[in-house]
N, C-alpha and C positions, 0 to 999 in steps of 0.2 A: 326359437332358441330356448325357451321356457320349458317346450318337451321335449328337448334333446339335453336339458341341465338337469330335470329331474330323473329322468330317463338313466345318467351316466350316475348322479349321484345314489340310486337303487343298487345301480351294478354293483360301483365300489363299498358301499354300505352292508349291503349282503355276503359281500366276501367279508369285508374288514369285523365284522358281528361272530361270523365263523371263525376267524382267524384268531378274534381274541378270547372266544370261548376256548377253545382248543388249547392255546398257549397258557390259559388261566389252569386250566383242567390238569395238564402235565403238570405245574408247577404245585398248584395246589394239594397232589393226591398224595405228595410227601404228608402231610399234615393232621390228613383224612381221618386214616385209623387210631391214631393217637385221640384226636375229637370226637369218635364215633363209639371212642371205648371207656369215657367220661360217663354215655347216657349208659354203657350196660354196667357196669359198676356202682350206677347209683350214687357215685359222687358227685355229681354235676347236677344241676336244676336245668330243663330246656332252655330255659332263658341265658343261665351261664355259657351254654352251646354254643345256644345262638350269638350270643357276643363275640365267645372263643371264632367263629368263621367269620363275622363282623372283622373281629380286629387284624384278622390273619390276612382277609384279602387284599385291603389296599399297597401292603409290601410289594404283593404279585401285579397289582396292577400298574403300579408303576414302570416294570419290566417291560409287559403286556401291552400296554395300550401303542407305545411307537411301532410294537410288531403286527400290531393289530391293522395299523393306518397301512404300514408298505405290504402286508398281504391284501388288501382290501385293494390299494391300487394296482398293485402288476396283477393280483386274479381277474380284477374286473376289466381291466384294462386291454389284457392280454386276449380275453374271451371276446371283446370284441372286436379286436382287432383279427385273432383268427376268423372270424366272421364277416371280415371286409366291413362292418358297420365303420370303425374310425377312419378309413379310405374314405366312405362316401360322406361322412363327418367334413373329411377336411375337403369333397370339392365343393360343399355346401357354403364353403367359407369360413371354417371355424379353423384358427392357426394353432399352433402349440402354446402361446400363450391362455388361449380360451379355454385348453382342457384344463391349463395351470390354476387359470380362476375357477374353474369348478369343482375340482377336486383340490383345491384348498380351502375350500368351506368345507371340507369332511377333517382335513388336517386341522384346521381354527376350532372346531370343536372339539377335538381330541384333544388338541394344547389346554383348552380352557378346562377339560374335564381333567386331565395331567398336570395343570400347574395347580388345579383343586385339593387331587388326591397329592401331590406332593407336598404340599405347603399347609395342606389341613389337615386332610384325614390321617396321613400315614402316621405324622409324628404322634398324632394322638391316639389312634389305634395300639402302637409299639406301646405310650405309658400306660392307656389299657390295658393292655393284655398283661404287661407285669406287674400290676394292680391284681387283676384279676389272677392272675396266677398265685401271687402272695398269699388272699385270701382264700386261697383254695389246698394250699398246700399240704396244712394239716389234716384234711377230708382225704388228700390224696392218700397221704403217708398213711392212715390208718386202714383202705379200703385197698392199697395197696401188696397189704401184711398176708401171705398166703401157705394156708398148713402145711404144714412139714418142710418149711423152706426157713433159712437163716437170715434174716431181713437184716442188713448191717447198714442204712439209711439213718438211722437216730445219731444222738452225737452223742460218743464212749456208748453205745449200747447193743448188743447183740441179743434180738429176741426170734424166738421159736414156737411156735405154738401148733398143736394137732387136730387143731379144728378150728373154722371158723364160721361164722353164720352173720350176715349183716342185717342188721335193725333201724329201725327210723333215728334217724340221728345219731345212732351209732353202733357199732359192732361188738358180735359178741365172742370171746376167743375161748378155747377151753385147752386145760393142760397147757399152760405157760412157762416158758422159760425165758428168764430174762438174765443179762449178764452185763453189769456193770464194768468197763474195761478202763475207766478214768487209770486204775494199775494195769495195767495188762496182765501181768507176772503175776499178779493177786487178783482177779476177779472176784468182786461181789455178786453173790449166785441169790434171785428170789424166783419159786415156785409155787404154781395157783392152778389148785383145780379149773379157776374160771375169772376170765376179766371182762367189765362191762366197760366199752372205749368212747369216751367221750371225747369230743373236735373238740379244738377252741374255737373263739367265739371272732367270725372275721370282723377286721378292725377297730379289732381290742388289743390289749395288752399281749395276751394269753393266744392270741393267732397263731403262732408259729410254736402253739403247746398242745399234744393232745394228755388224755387223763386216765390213767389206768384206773379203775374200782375192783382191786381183786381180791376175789376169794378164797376159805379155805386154805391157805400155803405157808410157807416158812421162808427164811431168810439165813443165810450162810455165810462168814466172812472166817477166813484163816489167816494167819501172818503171815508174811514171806522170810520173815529172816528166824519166828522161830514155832517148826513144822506140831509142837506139842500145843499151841492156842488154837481152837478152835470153837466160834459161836454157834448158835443156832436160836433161832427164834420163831415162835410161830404165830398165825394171824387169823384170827378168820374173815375180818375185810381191812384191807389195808389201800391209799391211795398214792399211786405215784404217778407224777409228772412229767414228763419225757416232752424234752426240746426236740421239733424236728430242726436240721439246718434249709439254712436259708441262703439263697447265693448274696456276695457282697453288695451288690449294685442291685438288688431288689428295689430301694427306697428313692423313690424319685427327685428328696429333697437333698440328697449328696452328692458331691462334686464328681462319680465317677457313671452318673447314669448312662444306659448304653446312646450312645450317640442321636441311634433313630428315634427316641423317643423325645429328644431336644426341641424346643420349637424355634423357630427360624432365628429370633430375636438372641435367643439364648446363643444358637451356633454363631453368631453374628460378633456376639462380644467376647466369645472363649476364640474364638476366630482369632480377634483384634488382641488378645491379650499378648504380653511381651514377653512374658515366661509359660513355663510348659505347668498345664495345668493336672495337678497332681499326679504325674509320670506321664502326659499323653502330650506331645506337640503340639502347638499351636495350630499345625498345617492339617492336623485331623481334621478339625473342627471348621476349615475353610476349605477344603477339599468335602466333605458331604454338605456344605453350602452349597458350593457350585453343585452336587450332585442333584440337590432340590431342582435347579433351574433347566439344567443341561437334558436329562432324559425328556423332561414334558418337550423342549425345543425342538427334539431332534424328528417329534412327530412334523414337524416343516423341513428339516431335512432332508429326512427318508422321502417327504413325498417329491421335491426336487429332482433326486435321483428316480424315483418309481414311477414319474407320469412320464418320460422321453424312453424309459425302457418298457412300459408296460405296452407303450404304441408299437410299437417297433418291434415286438416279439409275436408277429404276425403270421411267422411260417410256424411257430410249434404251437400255436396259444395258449389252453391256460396251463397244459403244464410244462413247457417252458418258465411260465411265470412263475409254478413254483420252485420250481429251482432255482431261481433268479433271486425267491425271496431267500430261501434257504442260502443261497452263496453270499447275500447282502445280510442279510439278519448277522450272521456269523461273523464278516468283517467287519461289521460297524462295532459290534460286540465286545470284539476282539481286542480293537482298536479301542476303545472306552475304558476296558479294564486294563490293559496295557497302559496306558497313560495315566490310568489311578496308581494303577502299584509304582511307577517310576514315578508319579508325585510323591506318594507316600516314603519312598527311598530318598527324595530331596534333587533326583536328579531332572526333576519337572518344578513349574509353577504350580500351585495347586490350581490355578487357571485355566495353562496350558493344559496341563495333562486331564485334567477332566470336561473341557472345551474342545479336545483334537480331534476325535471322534466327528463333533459336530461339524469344525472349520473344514474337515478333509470333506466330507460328503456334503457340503455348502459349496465347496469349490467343484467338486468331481457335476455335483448337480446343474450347475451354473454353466460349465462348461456342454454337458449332453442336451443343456433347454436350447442352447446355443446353434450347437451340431443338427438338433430335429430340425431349427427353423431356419437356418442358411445351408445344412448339408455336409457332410464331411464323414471321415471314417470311425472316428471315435464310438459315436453310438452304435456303426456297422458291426464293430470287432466287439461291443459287448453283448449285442444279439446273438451275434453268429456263437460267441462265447456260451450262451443260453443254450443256443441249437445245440450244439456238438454237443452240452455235457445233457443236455436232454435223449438226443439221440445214442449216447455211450451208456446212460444207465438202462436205456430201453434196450440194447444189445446186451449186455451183461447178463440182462433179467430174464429177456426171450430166448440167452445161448446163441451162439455161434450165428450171426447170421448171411455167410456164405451163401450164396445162391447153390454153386454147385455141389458144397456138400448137403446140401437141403437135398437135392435131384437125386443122389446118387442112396440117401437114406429116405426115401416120400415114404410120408408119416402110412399115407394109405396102404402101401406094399407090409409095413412093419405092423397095422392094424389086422389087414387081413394076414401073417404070419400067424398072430399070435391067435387068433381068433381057431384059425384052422388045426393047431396045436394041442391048441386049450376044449377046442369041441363048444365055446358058448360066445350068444350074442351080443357081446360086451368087454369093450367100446365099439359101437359103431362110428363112421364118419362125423356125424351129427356130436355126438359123447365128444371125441375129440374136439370138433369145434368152443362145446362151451366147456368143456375142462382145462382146453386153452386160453379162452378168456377169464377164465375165473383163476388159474393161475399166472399168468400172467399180474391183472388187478392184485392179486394176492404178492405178486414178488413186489412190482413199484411201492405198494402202502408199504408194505413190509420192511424194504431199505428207505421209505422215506421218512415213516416213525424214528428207526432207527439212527438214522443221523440228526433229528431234531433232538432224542435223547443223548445223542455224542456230545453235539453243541452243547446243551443246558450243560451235561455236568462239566464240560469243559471251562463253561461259562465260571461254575462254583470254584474249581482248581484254581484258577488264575492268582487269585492272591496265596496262597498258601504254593504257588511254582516259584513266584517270584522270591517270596520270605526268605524259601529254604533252598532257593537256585537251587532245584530238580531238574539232571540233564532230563533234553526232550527225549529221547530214549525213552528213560522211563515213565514217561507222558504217553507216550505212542505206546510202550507196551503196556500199558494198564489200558489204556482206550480199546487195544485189540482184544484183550483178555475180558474188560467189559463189555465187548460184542454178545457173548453166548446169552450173557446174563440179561441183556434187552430181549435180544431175540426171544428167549422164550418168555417173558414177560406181556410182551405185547402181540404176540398171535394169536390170542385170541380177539382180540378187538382188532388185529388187521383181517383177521377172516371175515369179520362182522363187517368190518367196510368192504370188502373184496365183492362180498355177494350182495350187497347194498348195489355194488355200480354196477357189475357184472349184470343183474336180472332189471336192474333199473335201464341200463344201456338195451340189452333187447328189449325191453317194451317199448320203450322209447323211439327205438326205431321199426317196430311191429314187426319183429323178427319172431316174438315170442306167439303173436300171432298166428305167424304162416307154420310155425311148428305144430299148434292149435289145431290149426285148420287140416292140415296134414294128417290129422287121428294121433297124434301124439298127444299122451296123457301130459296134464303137466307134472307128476310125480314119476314119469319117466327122464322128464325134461329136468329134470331135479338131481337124479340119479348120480350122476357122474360129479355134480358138483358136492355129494353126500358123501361118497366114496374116496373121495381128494380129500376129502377135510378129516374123515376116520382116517385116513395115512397119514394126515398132521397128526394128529390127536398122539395115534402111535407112536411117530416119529419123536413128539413130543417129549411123551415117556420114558422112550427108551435116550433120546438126547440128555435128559435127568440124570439118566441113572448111569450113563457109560463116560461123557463128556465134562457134563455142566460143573457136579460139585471139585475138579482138578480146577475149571476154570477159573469159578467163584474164588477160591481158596487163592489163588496164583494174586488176582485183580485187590482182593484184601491187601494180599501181603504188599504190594505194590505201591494201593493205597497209604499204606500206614510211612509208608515212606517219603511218598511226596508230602505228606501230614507233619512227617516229622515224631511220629507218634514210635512209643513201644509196641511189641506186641501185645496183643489182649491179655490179661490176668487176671487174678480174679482181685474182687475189689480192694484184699485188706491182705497181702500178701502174708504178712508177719503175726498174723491171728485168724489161725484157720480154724473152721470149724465144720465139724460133720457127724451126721446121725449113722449110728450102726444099723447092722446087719439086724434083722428080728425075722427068725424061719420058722418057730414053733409059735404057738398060743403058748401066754403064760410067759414068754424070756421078757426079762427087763426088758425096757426099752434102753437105749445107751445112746449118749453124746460123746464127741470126743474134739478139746480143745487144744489144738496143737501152736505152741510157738515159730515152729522149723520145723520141717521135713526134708530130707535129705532123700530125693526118689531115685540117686543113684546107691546111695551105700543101702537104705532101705532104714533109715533111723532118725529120729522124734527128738526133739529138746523140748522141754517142757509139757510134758505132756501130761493132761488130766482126763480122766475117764466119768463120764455121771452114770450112774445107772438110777432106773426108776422105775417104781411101780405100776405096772402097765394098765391099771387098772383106775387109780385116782392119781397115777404121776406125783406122788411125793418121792421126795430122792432116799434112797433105798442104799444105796454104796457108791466111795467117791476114791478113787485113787489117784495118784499123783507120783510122778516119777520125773528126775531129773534128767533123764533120758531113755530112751526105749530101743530097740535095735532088733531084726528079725535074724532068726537064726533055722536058717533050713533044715538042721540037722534034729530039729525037734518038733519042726514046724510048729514056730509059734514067738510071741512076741517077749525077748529079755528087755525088764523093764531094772531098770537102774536108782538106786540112792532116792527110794521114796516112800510113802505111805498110801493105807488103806484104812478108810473107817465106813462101819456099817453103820446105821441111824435107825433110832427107834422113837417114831417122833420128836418130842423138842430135845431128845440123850441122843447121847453117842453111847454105840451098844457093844464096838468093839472098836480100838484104834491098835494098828498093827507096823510100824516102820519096816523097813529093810534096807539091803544094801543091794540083793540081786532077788529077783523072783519073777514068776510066771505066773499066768492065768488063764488055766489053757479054755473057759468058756468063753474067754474073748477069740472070736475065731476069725476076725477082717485079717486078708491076709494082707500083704504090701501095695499091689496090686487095687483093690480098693478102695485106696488111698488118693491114688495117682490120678485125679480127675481132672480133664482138659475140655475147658468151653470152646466149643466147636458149632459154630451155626449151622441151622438146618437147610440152607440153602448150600454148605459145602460137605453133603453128607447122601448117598443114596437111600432109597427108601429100606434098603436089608440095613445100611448103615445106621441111618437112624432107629430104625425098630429096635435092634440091640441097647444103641448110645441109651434110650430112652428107659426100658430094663436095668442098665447098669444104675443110673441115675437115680431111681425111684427107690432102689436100695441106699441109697445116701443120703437123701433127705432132701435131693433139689427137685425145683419145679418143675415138673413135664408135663402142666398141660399144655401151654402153648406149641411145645413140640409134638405131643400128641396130636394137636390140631394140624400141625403142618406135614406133620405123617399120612392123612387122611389126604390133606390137600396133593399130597407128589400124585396120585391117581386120580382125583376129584378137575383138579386143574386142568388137566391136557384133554378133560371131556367134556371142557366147557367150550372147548373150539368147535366141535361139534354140536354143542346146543345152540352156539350165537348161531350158526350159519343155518339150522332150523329157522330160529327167532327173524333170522334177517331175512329169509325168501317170503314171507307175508307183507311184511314192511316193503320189499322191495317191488312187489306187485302191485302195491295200493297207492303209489305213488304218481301209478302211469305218466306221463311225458314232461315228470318238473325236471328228471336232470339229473347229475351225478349230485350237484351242490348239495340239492334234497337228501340225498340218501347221504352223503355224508355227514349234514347234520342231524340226521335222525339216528347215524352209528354213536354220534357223541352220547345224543342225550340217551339210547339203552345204552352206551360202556357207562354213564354217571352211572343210572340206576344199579344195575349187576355191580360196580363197583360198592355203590353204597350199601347195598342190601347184603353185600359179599362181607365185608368190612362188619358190619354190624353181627353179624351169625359167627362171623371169628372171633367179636370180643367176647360174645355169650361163651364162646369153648374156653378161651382164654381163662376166665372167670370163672368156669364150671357150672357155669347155668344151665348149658346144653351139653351134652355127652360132644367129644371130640368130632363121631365119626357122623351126628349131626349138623355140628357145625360146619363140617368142611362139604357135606355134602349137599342138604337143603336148596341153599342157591343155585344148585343146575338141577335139583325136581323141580322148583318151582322155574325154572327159567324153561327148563326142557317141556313142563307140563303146558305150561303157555303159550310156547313155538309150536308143540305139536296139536295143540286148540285151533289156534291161528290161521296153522296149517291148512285143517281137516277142513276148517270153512271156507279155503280160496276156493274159489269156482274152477274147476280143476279142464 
């Protein structure tokens, strides 16, 4: 009994280890690039990193670990059951209760390590990281600051600068523009050849301060009410103080900290309180109580239900079983967050409704322990329920599968048509065989990735469907319209697992062998699955560019809906701001501060113009007009009821008022104006190449979109390097298994993930040229697979 407990506890263990790397890794890679763009910015210390991932995981573990327990039982369970081993398990004399007690030693340590991470780490991770985020903030906000872009993050401050360069401890910015908006209508204007950026000091007073030391510059202030005052001052080092903000609930010692960062004691007595603690209900705060206990428990739930189906799923094995998991993971899910939001509404106990989840699949489990060991239909109909939908995706995936329209189309008749057509030796019989297999392996990951990602974000929606009762319509049609945008997300790591099983499967069964033996090269044997994945790669591309960005675009909008949200603007609607046009050497540079624009009539309320010397950026001439209006017939802009003065250092060298005038070297036409943030993910590659052009004339950021310009081409040719990468890996595995090769797809997508993530923030940053960063990761990933390669004994 001793080798048949350790024996079943390997099984379930080795899946349930898989399972929860997997589920960790989805969750997590939201996080990644954000963490990963700390170390290329230089605002972070390794150690800060390493904390920021420290603090981040236990949230997802919490998720993770019950999924991790019922993948671990129906994979392990299911495998050997297909296998006939749990058959001769039980005429051995072992009943259903004895699997119960062996695979509840894998569940008791998941509770213990679940009611761990729930009850210690996590709350104290959440006060960490807002800890750590506070002290980190001013390091952000200044390494954040990027030339030629309008950083409106300060509070009342709008600054611009044309250069920048980062230094140990702090940054250096050259030609600054800083704009005081505490008036709006009146703006305090300071200009500096050069500012030295000093952080504040964390946890100190001055944290949430950083420190200008600028050089060289002057200072500007006019009245609003009457246009003939105007000052000017000038400095050669002058220091200013700039508050970054901070969010409300940053400080852990006030009554509104975010909930997860609570520790049990705390939730316990804001629980028990009799009134609503400063605007939040009592029931919050006993509702993520119960949430502490309920997730870790439900890892002895799920396994109830998981050990009478993972037996019993004998005709499909294990992947029956993961569909089984994927159908269960999703209702339990479901079912948890449904009974939070209707606590949260009041029309649950906060007990019931975050204990239902558990009670239902306590009972469901109770009843199928019941059905294995006396017999009945219940567990029948949720096998069979396994089967069918196992067997209905495997038909979807493989196409029609008719016997007679197979007979009436044999693939071999349509191979040799084409063959004799085409005049060339490709595909042979052989070709089709494994380009079958490996699409095939390719469609199942492909739709099974894909509804793991349906679920999670489904998962995320649930309170925000409830809040703002979103019909399910519009649930289902964002879900569909988010279909493309997985899809092509994850094809390249479903290839990487595709040819993981696919080449792992023939050697496994020394198919790849008899190919061998046969005088077949193995780079012939390669072929067909090289050519499949250059048609993804293609297919890819051109899905980018004809499909995806309508879809993206559709899924936002949708989103913003079930959110509740506006749509996207820009951040300060009511004080816009942007850089002119500059086409010659020598033209000023120019700003231009607008209150209103009106992008149908074509006309400006408040509008101010800076112009400046392109050379050391002292301000050169300033106009200002009560309104401005374009007028076609002269092409050119009528400015209205304002003034203009030229500066000759600390003097005014001309001040000129008017009531109508023009200036015809201001040459932005209307058009120019009218700029709409549009992400690069709902834009084609000719789309964005323009978007990015028009941009760079206006004074916003485009490397990131530069970078992602690189990536629309860079991307769909990584599918073809994993499936390089993956046929060495999947030969050196010889006879462990698909499991094998699935875990080995995880741990290359971390890598390529990680190493991807980090090359993007250097472009981000401007550390590496754009079409470096987006490229790099598939020379080097490609340079590796095709090393790999060269050395398999062919």
């Amino acid at each position: 009994m001793r080798i048949l407990t350790r024996y079943i506890l390997r099984e379930v263990t080795s899946h349930a280890l898989l399972g929860g790397a997997l589920f960790t890794f989805i969750i997590f890679t939201r996080d990644l690039g954000r963490i990963l763009e700390f170390i290329v910015r230089d605002s972070a210390t390794y150690s800060d990193v390493a904390r920021i991932i420290a603090y981040t995981l236990p949230n997802a573990l919490v998720v993770t670990i019950p999924m991790a327990v019922l993948v671990g039982i129906l994979l392990g369970l299911s495998r050997l059951a297909a296998d006939s081993e749990i058959t001769a398990m039980r005429a051995s004399g072992m009943g259903a209760i004895d699997f119960v007690r062996i695979v509840s030693i894998v569940s008791a340590v998941a509770l213990v390590l679940g009611l761990f991470n729930s009850l210690y780490l996590a709350p104290r991770a959440a006060a960490g990281l807002i800890s750590l985020g506070e002290s980190l903030k001013s390091s952000q906000a200044s390494f954040e600051v990027q030339p030629r872009v309008f950083y409106e993050e300060f509070k009342d401050r709008v600054l611009y600068i044309q250069d920048v360069a980062p230094a140990a401890g702090a940054a250096v910015w050259r030609h600054v523009f800083l704009a005081d908006l505490t008036e709006p209508a009146n703006p305090h204007i300071t200009t500096a050849a050069e500012a030295i950026v000093v952080n504040g000091t964390p946890n100190t007073p001055d944290a949430q301060t950083i420190r200008l030391h600028l050089l060289n510059g002057g200072q500007h202030d006019t009245s609003a009410t009457d246009p003939n005052q105007y000052n000017i001052s000038t400095f050669t080092t002058t220091d200013i103080p700039i508050e970054t903000e901070g969010p409300e609930d940053a400080h852990l010692g006030r009554v509104n900290t975010p909930i997860q960062a609570l520790s049990l004691a705390e939730l316990w007595r804001r629980g028990n309180a009799q009134a609503a603690t400063n605007g939040r209900d009592a029931a919050i705060y006993r509702i993520e109580f119960n949430k502490r206990f309920s997730y870790p428990f439900a890892c002895l739930v799920l396994m109830l239900v998981g050990v009478p189906l993972g037996i019993s799923s004998k005709r499909g094995g294990k992947s029956t079983g993961f569909v089984l998991t994927i159908l269960l993971v999703f209702i339990y899910y479901f079912l948890s967050l449904v009974g939070t939001a209707f606590a949260q509404s009041g029309k649950l106990s906060p007990f019931v409704g975050v204990w239902g989840a558990n009670l239902l699949f306590a009972a469901a489990g109770a009843i199928l322990l019941y059905q294995m060991s006396r017999g009945g239909i219940a567990l029948s109909i949720f096998s069979t329920i396994g089967v069918s939908l196992n067997k209905l995706v495997t038909r979807l995936i493989s196409g029609n599968a008719n016997p007679n329209a197979r007979s009436k189309y044999d693939i071999a008749t349509l191979l040799r048509r084409f063959r004799s057509v085409s005049r060339i030796q490709f595909p042979l019989l052989l070709d089709d065989y494994v380009m079958r297999e490996y699409a095939t392996n390719f469609a199942i990951v492909l739709s099974s990735f894909s509804i793991l990602f349906l679920i999670f974000t489904f998962f995320e929606l649930i309170g925000p469907i409830f809040r703002n009762r979103t019909p399910l319509i519009t649930v289902g049609e964002y879900l569909i319209n988010l279909v493309p945008f997985i899809l092509y997300n994850v094809t390249p790591l479903c290839a990487l697992v595709a040819v993981l099983v696919t080449f792992g499967t023939l050697n496994r069964t020394s198919e790849l062998i008899a190919m061998k033996s046969s005088g077949i090269s193995l780079y012939r044997i390669i072929t067909p699955v090289l050519v499949v994945t250059v048609l993804i790669s293609v297919g890819l591309f051109a899905f980018d560019e004809v499909y995806l960005p309508a879809a993206n675009r559709r899924q936002e909008a949708l989103l913003s809906i079930i959110k509740d949200k506006p749509a996207q603007t820009f951040s300060r609607p009511d004080r816009q701001w942007i850089s002119g046009q500059t086409n010659n050497a020598g033209e000023p540079a120019r700003i231009f501060y607008y209150q209103y624009f009106n992008a149908e009539k074509d006309a400006f309320d408040n509008l101010t113009v800076f112009e400046f010397d392109p050379v050391n950026f002292t301000l050169q001439r300033r106009i200002f007009a009560a309104s401005a209006q374009w007028d076609p017939r002269v092409n050119n802009w009528i400015f209205d009821n304002g003034w203009q003065r030229t500066f000759a250092g600390e003097t005014i060298a001309t001040y000129q008022p008017f009531t109508v005038a023009t200036f015809p070297e201001i040459k932005e036409q209307p058009g120019y104006f009218k700029k709409e943030y549009i992400p690069s993910q709902e834009m084609s590659y000719n789309e964005l190449s323009t978007y990015i052009n028009d941009l760079k004339q206006s004074g916003f950021d485009t490397k990131r979109l530069s970078v992602q310009l690189n990536k629309k081409i860079a991307y769909p040719l990584i599918t073809l390097v994993m499936a390089v990468l993956a046929i060495p890996f999947a030969l050196s595995m010889g006879k462990k298994g698909s499991l094998a090769g699935i875990a080995t797809a995880i741990s290359l997508a971390i890598t390529y993930y990680v190493v991807a993530l980090v090359f993007e923030s250097l472009g981000n940053v401007n550390t590496l040229p754009a079409v470096l960063a987006a490229w790099t990761p598939d020379i080097l990933f490609g340079m590796t697979g095709a090393y790999l390669l060269l050395r398999t004994p062919t």
